[in-house]
C-alpha positions, -999 to +999 in steps of 0.1 A: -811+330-012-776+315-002-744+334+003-715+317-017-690+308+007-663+301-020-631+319-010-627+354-028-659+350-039-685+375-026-712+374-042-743+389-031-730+404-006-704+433-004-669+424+011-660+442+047-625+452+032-588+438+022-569+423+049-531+414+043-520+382+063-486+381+066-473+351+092-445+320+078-467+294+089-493+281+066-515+267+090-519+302+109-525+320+078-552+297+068-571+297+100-567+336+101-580+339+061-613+313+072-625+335+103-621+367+083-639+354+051-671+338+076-670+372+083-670+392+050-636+401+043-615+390+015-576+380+024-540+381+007-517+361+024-477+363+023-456+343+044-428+370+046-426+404+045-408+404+010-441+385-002-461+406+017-448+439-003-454+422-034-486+412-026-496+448-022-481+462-052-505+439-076-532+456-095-549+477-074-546+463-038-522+492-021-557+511-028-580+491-016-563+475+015-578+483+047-557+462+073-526+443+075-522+415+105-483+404+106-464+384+126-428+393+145-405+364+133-402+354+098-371+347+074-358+376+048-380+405+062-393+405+100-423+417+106-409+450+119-391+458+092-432+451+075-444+475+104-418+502+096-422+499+059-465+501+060-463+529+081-442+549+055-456+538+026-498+533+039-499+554+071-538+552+072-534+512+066-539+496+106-519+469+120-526+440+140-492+420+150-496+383+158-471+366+176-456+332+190-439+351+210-454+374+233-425+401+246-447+427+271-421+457+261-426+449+231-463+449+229-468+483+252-441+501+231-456+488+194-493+496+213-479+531+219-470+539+187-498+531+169-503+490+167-537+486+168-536+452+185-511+427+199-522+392+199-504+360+207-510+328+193-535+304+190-558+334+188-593+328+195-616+331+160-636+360+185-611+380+195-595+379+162-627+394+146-628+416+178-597+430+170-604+435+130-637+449+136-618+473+165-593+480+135-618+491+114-637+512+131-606+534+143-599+534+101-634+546+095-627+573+125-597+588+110-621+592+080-598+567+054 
């Protein structure tokens, strides 16, 4: 029996959870959305954090979203304006930031407050899934 390997589609076997992408470059999202769906999950994308918003207000994703994975610098709405606005609106949601851009303050203040990973890219396809499966299981801890 073969596993369908269309994107969104996954049938016959269950999905791992919703992860919102949120990163201005098209490239990065698309390599991000192909390690997470070899690995089960299905993926929104949004290259802003206006998109990103929107994205989560269709149907019935704010319900069923279990990550969001954003990057720092994108046009109209940064991604921590996205951080700040998640943790208001979906505190239980986890984030992962990805950045171009590593800043060390940066990283061990966001890590402090919560962040549940700070990556830089390129990220490596294992320590991407590393990090969402790490994400994850602190959601499942919290008991969301």
């Amino acid at each position: 029996m073969s596993e369908s390997k269309s994107a969104g589609m996954f049938s016959g076997r269950e999905s791992q959870g919703l992860v919102l992408v949120v990163d201005d470059e098209p490239d990065v999202r698309k390599v991000v959305r192909m390690t997470l769906e070899k690995s089960g999950y299905e993926v929104l994308e949004a290259e802003d954090g206006e998109k990103a918003i929107e994205e989560v207000k269709k149907g019935e994703n704010s319900m069923l979203l279990s990550l969001i994975i954003t990057d720092i610098r994108m046009p109209n709405m940064n991604g921590i304006d996205v951080i700040n606005y998640y943790r208001k609106e979906w505190p239980s949601v986890p984030l992962i930031v990805l950045t171009g851009f590593p800043d060390m303050d940066m990283a061990t203040s966001m890590l402090k407050h919560g962040i549940v990973d700070y990556l830089v890219k390129p990220v490596e396809a294992e320590k991407l899934r590393a990090s969402v499966a790490k994400a994850m299981e602190q959601r499942e801890v919290r008991g969301f």
